[in-house]
Gaussian input, Z-matrix of N, CA and C with variables (Angstrom, degrees):
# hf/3-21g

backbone

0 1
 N
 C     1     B1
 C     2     B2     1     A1
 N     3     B3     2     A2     1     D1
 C     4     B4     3     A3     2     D2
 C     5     B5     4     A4     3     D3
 N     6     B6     5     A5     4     D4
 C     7     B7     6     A6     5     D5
 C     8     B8     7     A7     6     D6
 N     9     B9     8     A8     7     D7
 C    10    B10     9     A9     8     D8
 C    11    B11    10    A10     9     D9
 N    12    B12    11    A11    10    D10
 C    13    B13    12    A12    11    D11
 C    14    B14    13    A13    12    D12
 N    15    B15    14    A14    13    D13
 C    16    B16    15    A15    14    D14
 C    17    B17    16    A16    15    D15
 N    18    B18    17    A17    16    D16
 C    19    B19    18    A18    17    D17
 C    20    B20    19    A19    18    D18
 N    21    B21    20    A20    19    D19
 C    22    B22    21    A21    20    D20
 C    23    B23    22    A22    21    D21
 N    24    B24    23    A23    22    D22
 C    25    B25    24    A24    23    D23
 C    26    B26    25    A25    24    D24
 N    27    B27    26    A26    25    D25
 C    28    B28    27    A27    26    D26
 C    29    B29    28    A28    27    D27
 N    30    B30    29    A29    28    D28
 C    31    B31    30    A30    29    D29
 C    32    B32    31    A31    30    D30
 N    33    B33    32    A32    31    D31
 C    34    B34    33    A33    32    D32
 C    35    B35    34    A34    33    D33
 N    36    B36    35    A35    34    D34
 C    37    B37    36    A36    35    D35
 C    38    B38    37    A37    36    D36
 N    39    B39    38    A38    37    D37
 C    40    B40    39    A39    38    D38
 C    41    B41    40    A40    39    D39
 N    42    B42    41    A41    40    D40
 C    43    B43    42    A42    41    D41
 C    44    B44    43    A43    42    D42
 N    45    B45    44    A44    43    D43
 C    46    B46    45    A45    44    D44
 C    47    B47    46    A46    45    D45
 N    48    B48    47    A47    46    D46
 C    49    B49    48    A48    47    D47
 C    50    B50    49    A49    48    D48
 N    51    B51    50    A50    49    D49
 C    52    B52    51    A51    50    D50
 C    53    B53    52    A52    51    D51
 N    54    B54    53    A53    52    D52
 C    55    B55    54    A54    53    D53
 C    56    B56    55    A55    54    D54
 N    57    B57    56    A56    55    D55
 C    58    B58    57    A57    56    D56
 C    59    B59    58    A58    57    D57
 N    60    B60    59    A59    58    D58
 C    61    B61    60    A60    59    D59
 C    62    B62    61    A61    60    D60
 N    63    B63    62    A62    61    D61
 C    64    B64    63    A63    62    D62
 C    65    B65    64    A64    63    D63
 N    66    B66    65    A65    64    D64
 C    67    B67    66    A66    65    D65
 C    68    B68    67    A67    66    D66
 N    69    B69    68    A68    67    D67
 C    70    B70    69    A69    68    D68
 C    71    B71    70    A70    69    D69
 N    72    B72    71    A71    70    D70
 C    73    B73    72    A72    71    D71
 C    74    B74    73    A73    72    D72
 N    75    B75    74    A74    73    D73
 C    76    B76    75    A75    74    D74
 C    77    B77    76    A76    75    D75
 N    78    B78    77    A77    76    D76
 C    79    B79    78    A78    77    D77
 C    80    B80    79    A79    78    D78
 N    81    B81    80    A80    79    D79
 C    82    B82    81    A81    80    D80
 C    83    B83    82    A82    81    D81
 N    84    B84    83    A83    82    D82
 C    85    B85    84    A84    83    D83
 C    86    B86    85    A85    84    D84
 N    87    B87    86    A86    85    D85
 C    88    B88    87    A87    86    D86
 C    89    B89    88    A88    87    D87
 N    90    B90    89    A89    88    D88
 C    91    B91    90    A90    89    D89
 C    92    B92    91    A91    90    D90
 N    93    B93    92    A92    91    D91
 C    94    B94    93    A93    92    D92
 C    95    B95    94    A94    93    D93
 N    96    B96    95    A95    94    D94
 C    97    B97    96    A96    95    D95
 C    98    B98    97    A97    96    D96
 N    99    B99    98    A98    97    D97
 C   100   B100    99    A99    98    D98
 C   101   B101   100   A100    99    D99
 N   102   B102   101   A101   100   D100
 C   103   B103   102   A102   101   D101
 C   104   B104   103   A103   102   D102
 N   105   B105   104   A104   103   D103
 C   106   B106   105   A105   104   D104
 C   107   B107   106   A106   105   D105
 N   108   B108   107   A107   106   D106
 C   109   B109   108   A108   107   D107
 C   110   B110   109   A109   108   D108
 N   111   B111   110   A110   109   D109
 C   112   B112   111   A111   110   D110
 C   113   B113   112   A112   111   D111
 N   114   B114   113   A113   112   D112
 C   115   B115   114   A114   113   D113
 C   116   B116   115   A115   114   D114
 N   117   B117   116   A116   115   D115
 C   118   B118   117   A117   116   D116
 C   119   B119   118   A118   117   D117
 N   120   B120   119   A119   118   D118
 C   121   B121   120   A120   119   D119
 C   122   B122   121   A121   120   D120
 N   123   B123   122   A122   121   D121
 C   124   B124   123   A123   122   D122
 C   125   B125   124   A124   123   D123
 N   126   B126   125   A125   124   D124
 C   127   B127   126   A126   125   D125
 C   128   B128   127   A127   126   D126
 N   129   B129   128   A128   127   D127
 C   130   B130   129   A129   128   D128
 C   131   B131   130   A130   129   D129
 N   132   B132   131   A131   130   D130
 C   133   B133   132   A132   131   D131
 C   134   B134   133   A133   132   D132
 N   135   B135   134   A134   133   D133
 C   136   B136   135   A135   134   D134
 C   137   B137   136   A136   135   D135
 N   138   B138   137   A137   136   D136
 C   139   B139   138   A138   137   D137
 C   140   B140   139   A139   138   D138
 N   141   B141   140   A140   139   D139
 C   142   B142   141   A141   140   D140
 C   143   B143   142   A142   141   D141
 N   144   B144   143   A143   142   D142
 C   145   B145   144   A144   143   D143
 C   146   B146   145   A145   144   D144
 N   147   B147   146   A146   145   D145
 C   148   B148   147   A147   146   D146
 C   149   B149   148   A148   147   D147
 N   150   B150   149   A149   148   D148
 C   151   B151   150   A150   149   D149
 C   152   B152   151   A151   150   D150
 N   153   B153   152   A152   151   D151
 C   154   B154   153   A153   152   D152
 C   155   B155   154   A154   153   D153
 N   156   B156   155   A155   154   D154
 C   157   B157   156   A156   155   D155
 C   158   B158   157   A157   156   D156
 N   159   B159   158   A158   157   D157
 C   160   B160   159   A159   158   D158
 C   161   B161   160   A160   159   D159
 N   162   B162   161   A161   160   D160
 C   163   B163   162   A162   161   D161
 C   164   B164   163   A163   162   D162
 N   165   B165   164   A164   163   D163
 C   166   B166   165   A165   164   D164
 C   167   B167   166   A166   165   D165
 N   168   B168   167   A167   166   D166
 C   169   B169   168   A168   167   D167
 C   170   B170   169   A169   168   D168
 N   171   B171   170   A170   169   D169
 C   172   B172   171   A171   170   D170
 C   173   B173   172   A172   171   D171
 N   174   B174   173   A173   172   D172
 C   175   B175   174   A174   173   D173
 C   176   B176   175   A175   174   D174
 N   177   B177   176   A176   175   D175
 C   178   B178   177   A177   176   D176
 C   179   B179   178   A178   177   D177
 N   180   B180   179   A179   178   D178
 C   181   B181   180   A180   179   D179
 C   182   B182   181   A181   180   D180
 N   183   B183   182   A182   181   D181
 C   184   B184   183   A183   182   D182
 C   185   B185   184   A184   183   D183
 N   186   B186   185   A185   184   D184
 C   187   B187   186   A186   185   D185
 C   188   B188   187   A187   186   D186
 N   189   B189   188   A188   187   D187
 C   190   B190   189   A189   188   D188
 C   191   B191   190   A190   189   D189
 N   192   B192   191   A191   190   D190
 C   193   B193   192   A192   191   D191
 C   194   B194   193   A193   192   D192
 N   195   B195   194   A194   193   D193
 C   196   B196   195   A195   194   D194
 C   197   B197   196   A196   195   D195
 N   198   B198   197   A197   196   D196
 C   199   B199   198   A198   197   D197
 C   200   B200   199   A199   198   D198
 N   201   B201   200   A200   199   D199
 C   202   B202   201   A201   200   D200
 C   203   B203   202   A202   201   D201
 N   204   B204   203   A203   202   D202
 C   205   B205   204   A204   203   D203
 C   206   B206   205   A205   204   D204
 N   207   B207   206   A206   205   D205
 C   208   B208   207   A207   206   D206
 C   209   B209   208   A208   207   D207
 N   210   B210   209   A209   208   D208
 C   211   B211   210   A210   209   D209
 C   212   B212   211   A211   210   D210
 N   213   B213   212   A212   211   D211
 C   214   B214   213   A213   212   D212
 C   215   B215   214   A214   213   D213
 N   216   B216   215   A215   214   D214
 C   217   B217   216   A216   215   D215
 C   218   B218   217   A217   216   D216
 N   219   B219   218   A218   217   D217
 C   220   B220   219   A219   218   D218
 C   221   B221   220   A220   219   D219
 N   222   B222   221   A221   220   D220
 C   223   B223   222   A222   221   D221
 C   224   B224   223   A223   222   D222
 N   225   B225   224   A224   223   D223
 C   226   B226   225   A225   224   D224
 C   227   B227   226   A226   225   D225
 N   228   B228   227   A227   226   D226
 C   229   B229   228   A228   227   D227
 C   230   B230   229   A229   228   D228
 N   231   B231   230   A230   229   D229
 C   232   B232   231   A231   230   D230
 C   233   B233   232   A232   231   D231
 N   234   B234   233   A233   232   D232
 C   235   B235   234   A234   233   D233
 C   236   B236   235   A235   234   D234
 N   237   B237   236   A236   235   D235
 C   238   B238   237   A237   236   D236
 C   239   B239   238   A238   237   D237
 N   240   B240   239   A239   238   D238
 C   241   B241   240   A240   239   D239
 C   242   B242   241   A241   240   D240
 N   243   B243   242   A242   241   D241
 C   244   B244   243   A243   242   D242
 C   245   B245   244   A244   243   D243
 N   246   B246   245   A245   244   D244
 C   247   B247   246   A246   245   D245
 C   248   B248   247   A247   246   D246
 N   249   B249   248   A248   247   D247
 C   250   B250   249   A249   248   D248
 C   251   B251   250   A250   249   D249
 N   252   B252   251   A251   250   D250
 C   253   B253   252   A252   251   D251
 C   254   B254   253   A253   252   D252
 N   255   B255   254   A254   253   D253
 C   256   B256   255   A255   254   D254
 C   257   B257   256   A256   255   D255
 N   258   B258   257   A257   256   D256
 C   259   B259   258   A258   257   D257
 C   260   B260   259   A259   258   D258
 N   261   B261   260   A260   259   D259
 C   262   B262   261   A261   260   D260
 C   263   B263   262   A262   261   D261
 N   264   B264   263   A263   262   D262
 C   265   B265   264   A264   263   D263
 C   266   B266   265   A265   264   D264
 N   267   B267   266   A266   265   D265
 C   268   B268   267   A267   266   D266
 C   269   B269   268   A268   267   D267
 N   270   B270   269   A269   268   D268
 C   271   B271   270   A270   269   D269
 C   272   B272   271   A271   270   D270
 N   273   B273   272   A272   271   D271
 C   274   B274   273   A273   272   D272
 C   275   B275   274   A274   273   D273
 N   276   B276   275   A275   274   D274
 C   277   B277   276   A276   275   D275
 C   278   B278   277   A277   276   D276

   B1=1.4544
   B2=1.5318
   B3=1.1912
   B4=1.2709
   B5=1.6181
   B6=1.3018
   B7=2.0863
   B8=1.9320
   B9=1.6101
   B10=1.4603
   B11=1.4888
   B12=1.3203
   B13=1.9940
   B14=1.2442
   B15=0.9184
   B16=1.5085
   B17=1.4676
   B18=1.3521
   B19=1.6935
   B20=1.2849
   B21=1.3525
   B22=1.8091
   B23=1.6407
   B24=1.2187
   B25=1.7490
   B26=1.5608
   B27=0.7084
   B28=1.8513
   B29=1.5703
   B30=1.0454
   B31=1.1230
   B32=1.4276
   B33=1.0648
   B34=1.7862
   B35=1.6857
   B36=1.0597
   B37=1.7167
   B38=1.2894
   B39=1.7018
   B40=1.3705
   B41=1.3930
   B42=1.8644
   B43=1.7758
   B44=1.1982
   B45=1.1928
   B46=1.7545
   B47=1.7946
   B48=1.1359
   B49=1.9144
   B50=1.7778
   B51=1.3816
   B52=1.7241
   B53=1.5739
   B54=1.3425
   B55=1.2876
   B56=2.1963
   B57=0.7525
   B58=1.9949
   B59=1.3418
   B60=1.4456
   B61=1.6927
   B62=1.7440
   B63=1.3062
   B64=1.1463
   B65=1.4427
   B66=1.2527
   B67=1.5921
   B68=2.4713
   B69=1.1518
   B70=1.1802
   B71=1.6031
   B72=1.1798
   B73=1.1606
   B74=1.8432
   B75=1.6864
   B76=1.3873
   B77=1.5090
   B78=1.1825
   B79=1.5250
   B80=1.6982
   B81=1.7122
   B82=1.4136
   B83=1.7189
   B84=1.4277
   B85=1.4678
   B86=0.7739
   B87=1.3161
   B88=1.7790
   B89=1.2316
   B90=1.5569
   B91=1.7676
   B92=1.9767
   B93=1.5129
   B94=1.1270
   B95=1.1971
   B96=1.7081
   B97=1.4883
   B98=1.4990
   B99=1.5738
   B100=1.6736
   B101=0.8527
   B102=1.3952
   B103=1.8410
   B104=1.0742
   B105=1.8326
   B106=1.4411
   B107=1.8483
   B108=1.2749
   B109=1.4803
   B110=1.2540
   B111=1.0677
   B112=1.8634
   B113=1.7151
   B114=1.3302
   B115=1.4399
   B116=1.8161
   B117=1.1703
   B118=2.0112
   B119=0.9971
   B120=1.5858
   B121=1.3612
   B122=1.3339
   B123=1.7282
   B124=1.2908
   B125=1.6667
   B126=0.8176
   B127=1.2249
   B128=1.6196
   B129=1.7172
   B130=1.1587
   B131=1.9611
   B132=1.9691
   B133=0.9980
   B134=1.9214
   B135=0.8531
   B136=1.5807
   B137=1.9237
   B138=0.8555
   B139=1.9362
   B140=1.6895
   B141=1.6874
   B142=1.3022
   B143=1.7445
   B144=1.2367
   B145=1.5384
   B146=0.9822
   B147=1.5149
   B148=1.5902
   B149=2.0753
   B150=1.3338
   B151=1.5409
   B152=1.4477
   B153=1.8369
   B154=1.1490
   B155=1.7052
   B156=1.5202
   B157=1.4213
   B158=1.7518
   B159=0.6311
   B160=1.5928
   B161=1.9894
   B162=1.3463
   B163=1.5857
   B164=1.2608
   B165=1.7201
   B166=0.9533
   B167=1.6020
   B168=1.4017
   B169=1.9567
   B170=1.4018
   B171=1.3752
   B172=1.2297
   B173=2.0869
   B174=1.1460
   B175=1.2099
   B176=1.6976
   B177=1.4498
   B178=1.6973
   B179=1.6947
   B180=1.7162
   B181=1.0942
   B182=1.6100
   B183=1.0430
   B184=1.4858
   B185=1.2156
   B186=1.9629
   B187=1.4434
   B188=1.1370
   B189=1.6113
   B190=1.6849
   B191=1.9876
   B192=1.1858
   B193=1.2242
   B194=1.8104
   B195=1.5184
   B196=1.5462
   B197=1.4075
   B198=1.9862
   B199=1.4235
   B200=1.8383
   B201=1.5029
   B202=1.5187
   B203=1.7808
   B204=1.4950
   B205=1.4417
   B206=1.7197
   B207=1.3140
   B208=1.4557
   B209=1.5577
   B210=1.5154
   B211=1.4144
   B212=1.6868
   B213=1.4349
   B214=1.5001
   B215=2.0036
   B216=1.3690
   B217=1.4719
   B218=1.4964
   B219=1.4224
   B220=1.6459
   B221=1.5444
   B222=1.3641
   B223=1.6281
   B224=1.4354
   B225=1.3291
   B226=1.8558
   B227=1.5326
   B228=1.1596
   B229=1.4258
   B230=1.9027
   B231=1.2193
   B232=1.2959
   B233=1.8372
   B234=1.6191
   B235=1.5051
   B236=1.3677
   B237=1.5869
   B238=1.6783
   B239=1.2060
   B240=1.5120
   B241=0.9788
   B242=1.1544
   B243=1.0416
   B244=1.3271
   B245=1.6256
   B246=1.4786
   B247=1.2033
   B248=1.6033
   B249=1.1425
   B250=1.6759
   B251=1.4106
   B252=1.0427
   B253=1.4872
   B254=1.8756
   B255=1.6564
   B256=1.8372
   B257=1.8507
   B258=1.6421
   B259=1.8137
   B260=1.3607
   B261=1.4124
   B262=1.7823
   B263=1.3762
   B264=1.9141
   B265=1.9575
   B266=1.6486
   B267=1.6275
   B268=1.1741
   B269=1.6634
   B270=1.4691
   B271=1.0881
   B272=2.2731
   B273=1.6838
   B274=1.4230
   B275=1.8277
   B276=1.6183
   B277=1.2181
   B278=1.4945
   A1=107.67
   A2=115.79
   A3=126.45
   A4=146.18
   A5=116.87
   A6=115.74
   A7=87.47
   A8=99.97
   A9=118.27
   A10=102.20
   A11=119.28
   A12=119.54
   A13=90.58
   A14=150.90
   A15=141.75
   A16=100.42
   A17=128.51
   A18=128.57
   A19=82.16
   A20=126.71
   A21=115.65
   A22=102.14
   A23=113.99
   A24=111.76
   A25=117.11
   A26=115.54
   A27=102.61
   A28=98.47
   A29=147.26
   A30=131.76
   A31=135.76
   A32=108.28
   A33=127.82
   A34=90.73
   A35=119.26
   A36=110.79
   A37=114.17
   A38=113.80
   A39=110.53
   A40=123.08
   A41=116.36
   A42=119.41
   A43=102.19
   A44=161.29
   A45=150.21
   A46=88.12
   A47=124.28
   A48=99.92
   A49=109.01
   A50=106.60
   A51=128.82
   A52=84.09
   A53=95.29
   A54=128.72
   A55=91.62
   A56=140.27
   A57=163.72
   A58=92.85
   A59=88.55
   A60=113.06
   A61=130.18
   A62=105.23
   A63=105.12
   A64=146.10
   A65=118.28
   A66=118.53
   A67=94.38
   A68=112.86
   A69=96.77
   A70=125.96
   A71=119.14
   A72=114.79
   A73=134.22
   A74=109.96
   A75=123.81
   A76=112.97
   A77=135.48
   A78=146.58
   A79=89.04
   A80=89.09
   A81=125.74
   A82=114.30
   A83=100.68
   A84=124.06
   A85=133.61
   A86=118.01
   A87=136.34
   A88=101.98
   A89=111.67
   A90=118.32
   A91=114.18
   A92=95.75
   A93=84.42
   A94=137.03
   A95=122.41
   A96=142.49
   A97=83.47
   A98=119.78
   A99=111.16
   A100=107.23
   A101=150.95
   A102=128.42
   A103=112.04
   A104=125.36
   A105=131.65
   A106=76.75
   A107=115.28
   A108=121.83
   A109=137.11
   A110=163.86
   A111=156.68
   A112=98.93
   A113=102.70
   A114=111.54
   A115=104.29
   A116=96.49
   A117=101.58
   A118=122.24
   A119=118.14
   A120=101.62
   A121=139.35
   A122=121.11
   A123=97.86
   A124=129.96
   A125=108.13
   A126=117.66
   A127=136.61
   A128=101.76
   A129=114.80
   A130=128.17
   A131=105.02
   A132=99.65
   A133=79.32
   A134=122.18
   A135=130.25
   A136=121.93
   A137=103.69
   A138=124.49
   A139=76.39
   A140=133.15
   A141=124.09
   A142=106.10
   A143=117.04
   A144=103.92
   A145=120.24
   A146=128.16
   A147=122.08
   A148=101.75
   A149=118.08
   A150=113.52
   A151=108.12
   A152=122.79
   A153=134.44
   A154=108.00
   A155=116.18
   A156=126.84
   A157=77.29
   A158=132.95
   A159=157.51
   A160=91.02
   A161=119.73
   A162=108.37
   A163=120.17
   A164=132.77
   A165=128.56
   A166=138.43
   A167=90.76
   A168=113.54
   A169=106.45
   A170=127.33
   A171=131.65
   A172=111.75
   A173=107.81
   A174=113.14
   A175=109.57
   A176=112.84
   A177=113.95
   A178=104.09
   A179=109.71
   A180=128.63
   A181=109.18
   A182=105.48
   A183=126.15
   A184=104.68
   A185=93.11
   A186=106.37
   A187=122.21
   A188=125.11
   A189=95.97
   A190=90.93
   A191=119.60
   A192=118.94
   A193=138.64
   A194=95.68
   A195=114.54
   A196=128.68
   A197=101.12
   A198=106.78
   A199=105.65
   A200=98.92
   A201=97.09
   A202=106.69
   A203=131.77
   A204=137.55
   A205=104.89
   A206=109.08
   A207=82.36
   A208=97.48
   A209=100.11
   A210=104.83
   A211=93.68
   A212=110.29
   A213=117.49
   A214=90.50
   A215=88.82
   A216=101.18
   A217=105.05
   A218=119.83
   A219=106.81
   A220=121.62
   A221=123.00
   A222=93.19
   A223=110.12
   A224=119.95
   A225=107.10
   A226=126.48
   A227=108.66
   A228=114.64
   A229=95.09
   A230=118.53
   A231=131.55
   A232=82.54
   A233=103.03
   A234=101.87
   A235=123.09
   A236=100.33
   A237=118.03
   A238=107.11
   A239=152.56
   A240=141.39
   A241=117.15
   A242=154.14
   A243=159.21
   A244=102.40
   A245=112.20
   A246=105.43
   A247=126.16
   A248=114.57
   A249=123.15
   A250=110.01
   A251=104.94
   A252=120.84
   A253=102.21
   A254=91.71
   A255=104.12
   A256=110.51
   A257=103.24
   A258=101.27
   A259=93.65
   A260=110.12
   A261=119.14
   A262=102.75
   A263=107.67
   A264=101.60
   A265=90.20
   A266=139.05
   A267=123.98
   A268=131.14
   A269=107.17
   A270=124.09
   A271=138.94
   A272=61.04
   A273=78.70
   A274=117.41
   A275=111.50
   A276=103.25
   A277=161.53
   D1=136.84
   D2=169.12
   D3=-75.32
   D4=125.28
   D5=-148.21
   D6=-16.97
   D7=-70.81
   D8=-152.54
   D9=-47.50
   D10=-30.46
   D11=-175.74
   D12=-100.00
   D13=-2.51
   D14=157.08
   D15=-70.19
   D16=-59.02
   D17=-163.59
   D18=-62.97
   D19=-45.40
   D20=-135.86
   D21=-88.42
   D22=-27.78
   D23=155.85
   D24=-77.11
   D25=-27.14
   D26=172.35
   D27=-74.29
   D28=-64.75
   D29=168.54
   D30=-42.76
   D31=-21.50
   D32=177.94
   D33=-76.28
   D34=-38.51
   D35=-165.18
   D36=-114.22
   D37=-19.18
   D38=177.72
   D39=-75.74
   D40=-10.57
   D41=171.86
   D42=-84.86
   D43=-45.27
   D44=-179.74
   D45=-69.97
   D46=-30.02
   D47=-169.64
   D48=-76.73
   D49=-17.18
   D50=-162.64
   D51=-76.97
   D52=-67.35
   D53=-144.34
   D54=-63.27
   D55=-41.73
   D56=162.28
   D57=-40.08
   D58=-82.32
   D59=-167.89
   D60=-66.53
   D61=-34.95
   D62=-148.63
   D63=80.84
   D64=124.47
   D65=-154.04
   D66=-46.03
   D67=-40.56
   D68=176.50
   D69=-88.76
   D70=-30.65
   D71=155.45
   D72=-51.13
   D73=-34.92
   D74=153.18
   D75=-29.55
   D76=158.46
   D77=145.55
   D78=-119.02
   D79=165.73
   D80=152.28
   D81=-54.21
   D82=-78.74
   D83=157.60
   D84=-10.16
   D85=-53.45
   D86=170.18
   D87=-64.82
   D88=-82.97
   D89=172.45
   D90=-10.91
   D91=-78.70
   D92=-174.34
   D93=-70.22
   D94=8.06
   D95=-174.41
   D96=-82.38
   D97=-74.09
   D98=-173.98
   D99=-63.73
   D100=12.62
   D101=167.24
   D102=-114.15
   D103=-11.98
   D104=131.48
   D105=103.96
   D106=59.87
   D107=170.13
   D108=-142.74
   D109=100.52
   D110=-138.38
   D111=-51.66
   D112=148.11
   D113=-178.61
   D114=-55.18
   D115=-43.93
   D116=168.62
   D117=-34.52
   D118=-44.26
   D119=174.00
   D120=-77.10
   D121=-9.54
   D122=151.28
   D123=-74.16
   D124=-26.71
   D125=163.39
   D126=-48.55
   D127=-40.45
   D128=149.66
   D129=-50.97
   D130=-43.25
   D131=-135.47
   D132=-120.62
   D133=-36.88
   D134=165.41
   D135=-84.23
   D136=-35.06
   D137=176.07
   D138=96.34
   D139=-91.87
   D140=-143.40
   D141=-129.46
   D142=177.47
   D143=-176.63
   D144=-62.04
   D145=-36.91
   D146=-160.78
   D147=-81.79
   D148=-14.06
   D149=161.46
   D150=-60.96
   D151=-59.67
   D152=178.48
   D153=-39.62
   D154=-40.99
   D155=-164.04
   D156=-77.12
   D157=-117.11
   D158=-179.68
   D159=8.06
   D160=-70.61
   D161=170.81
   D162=-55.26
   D163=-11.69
   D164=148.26
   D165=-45.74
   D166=-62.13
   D167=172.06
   D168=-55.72
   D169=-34.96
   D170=-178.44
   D171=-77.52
   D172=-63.74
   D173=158.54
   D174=-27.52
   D175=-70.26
   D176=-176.30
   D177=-35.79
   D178=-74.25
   D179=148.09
   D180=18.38
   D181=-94.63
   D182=-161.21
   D183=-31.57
   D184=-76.27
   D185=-175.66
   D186=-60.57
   D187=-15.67
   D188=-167.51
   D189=-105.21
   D190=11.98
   D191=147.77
   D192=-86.35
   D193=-15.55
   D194=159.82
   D195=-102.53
   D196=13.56
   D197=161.67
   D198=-118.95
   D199=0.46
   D200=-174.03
   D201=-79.11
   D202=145.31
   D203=-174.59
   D204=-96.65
   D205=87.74
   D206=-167.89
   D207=-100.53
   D208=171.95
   D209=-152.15
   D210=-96.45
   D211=173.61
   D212=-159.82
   D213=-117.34
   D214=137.76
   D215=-171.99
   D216=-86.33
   D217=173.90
   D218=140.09
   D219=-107.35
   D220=178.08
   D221=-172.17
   D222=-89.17
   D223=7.72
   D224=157.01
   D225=-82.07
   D226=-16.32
   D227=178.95
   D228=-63.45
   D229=156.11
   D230=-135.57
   D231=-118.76
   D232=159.19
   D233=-166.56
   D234=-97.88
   D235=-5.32
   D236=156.35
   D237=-75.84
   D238=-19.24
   D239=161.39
   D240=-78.05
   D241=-38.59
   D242=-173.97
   D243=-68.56
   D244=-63.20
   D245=-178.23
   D246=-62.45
   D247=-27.68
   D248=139.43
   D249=-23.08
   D250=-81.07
   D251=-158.11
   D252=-48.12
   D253=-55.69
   D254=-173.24
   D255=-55.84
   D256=-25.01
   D257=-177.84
   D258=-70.29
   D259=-59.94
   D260=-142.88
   D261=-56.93
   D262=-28.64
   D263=-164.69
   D264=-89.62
   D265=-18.73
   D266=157.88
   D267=-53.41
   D268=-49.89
   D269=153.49
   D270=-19.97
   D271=-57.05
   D272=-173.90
   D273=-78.67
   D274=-30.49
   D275=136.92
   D276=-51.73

C-alpha cells in the first residue's frame, strides 16, 4: 500500500471508529487493524492519536461542507446575515 493510501485509509476508518467509540474509547490498534496498516503508520503519517483525532474532525469538516448548498448572497445583504445563513445551513446538516 502506498504512503498516500496508507493516510487515506486510516482516515476512511478512523471517523466512524472516533465517532462509535470516542476519541478515548478509540485505540490506535483497532484503527489500524480496520485500515489493514502497521501501527507505524500512524505514527509515520499523524506523529500521535490526538493529531490523527484532529485530521479526523477536519476530514468530517470538509465533506459535510462540500455537501452543504449554501445559498448565494447579494452584495448588499449585510455580513451578519450571511454568516447566519452559512452556520445554520452547516448546522443543519
Amino acid at each position: 500500500m502506498a504512503n498516500d493510501e496508507a493516510r487515506a485509509r486510516i482516515l476512511e476508518v478512523a471517523g466512524p471508529i472516533f465517532a462509535a467509540k470516542g476519541y478515548h474509547g478509540a485505540t490506535i490498534r483497532e484503527i489500524c487493524e480496520a485500515a489493514g496498516v502497521n501501527v507505524a503508520a500512524v505514527n509515520y503519517h499523524f506523529r500521535n492519536k490526538r493529531t490523527l483525532y484532529g485530521a479526523s474532525l477536519g476530514l468530517a469538516l470538509e465533506l459535510t461542507a462540500s455537501r452543504a448548498h449554501f445559498p448565494t448572497w447579494s452584495p448588499e445583504e449585510p455580513a451578519e446575515a450571511r454568516l447566519k445563513e452559512c452556520v445554520c445551513t452547516l448546522v443543519e446538516r
